[in-house]
Biotite code that builds the C-alpha atoms (Angstrom):
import biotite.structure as struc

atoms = struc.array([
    struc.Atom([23.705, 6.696, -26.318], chain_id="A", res_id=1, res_name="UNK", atom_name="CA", element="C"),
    struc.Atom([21.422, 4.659, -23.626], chain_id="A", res_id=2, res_name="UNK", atom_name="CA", element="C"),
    struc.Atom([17.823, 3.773, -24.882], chain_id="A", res_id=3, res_name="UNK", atom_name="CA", element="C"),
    struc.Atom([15.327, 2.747, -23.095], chain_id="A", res_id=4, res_name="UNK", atom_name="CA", element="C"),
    struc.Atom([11.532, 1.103, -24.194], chain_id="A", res_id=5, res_name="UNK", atom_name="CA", element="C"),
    struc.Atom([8.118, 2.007, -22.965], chain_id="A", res_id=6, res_name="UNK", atom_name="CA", element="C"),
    struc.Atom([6.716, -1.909, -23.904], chain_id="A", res_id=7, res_name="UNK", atom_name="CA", element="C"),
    struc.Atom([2.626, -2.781, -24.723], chain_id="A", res_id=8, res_name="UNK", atom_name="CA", element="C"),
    struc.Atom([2.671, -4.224, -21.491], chain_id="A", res_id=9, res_name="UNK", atom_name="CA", element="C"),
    struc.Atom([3.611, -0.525, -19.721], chain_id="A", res_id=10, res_name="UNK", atom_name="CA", element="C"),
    struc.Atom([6.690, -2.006, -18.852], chain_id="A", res_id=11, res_name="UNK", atom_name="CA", element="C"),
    struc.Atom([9.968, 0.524, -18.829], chain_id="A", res_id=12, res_name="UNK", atom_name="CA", element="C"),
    struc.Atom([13.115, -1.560, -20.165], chain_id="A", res_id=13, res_name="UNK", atom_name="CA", element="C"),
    struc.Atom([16.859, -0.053, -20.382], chain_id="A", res_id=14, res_name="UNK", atom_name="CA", element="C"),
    struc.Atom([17.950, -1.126, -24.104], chain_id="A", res_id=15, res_name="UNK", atom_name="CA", element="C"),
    struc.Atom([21.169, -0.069, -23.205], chain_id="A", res_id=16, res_name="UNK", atom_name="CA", element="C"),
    struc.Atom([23.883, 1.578, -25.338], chain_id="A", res_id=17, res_name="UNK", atom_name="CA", element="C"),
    struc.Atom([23.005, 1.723, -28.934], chain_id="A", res_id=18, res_name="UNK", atom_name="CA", element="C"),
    struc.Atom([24.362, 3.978, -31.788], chain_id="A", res_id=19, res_name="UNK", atom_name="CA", element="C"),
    struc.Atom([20.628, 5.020, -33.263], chain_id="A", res_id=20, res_name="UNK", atom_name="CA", element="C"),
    struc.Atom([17.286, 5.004, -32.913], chain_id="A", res_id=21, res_name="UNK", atom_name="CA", element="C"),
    struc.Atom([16.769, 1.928, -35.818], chain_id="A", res_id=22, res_name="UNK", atom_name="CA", element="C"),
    struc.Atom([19.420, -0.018, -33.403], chain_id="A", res_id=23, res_name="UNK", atom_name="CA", element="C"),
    struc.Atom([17.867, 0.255, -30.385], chain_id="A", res_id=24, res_name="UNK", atom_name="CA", element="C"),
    struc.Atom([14.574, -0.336, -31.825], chain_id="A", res_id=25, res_name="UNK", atom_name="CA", element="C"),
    struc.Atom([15.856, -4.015, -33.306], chain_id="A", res_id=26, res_name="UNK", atom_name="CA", element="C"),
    struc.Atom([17.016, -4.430, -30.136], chain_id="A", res_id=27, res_name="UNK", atom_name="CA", element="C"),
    struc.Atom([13.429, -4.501, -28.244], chain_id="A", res_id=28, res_name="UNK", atom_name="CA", element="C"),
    struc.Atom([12.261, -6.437, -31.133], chain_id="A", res_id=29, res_name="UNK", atom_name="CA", element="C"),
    struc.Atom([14.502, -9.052, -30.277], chain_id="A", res_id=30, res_name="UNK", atom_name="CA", element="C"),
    struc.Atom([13.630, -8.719, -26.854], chain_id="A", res_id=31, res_name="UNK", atom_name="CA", element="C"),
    struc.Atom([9.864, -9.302, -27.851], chain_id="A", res_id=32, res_name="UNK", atom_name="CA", element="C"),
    struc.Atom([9.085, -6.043, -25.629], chain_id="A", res_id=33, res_name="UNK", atom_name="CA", element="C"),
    struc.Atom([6.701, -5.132, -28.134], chain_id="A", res_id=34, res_name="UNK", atom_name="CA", element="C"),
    struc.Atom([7.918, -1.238, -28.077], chain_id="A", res_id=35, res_name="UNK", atom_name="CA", element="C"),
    struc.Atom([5.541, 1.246, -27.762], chain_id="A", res_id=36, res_name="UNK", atom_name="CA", element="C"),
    struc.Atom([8.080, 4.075, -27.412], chain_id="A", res_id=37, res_name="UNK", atom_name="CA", element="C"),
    struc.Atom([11.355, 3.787, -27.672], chain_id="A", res_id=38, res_name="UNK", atom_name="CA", element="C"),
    struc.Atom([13.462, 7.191, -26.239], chain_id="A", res_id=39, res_name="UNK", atom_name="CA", element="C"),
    struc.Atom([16.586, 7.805, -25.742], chain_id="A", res_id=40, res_name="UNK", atom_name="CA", element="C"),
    struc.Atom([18.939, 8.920, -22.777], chain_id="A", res_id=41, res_name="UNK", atom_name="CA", element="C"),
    struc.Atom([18.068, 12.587, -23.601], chain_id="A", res_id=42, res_name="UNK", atom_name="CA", element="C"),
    struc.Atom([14.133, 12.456, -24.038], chain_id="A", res_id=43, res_name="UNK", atom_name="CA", element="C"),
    struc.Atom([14.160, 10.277, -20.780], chain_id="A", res_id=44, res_name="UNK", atom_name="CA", element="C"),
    struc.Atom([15.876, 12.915, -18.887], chain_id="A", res_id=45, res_name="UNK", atom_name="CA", element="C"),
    struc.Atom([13.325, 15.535, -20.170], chain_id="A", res_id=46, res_name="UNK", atom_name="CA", element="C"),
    struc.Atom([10.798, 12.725, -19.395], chain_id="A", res_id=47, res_name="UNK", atom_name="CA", element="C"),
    struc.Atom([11.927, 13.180, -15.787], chain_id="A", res_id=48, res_name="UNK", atom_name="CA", element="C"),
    struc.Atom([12.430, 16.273, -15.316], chain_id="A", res_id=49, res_name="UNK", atom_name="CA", element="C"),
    struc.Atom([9.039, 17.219, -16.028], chain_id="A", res_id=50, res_name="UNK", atom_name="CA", element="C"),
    struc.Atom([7.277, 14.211, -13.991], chain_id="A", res_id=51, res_name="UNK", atom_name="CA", element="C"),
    struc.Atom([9.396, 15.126, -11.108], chain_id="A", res_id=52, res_name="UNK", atom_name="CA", element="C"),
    struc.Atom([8.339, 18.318, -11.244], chain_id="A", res_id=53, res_name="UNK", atom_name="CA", element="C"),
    struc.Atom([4.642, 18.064, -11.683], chain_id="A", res_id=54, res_name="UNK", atom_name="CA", element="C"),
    struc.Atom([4.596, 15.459, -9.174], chain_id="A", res_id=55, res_name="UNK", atom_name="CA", element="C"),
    struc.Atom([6.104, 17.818, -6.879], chain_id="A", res_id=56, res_name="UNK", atom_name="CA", element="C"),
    struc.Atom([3.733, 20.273, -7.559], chain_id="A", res_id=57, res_name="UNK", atom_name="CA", element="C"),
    struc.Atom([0.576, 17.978, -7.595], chain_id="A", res_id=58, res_name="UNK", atom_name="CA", element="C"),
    struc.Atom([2.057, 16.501, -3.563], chain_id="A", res_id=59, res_name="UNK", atom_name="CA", element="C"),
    struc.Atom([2.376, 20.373, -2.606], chain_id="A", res_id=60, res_name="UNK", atom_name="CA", element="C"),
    struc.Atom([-0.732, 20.594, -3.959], chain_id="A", res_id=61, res_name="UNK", atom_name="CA", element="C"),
    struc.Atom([-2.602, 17.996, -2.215], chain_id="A", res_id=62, res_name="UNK", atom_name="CA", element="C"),
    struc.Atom([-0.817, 18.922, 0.694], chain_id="A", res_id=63, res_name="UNK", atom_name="CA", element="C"),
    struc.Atom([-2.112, 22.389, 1.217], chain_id="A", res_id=64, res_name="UNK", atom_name="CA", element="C"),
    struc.Atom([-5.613, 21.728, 0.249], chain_id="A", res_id=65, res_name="UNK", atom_name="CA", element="C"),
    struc.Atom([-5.381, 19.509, 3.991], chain_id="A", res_id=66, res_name="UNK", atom_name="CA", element="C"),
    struc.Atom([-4.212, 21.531, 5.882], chain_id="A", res_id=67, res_name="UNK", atom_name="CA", element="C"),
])
């Protein structure tokens, strides 16, 4: 499963494929990404889903309110 790391920096970083959580989570220590969140391929799709979404609704939004 792909993870990717949310880092203290706000940096996003694809961990890549990992078989768990503990893995992936070495592997961004390694890195020195200083993990703030680490998710995996499933979470992140939610993840996008959702700010897709609301940032569809929040452009509609701002959109009408100029017209």
């Amino acid at each position: 499963m792909i993870y990717f790391c949310l880092s203290s920096e706000g940096d996003l970083y694809n961990l890549g494929d990992h078989g768990d959580f503990d893995s992936a989570d070495c592997c961004a220590q390694d890195m020195q990404l200083h993990p703030i969140w680490v998710i995996n391929e499933h979470t992140a799709r939610n993840w996008s889903e959702f700010l897709t979404e609301q940032l569809a609704n929040t452009i509609s939004t701002e959109h009408e309110a100029t017209k």
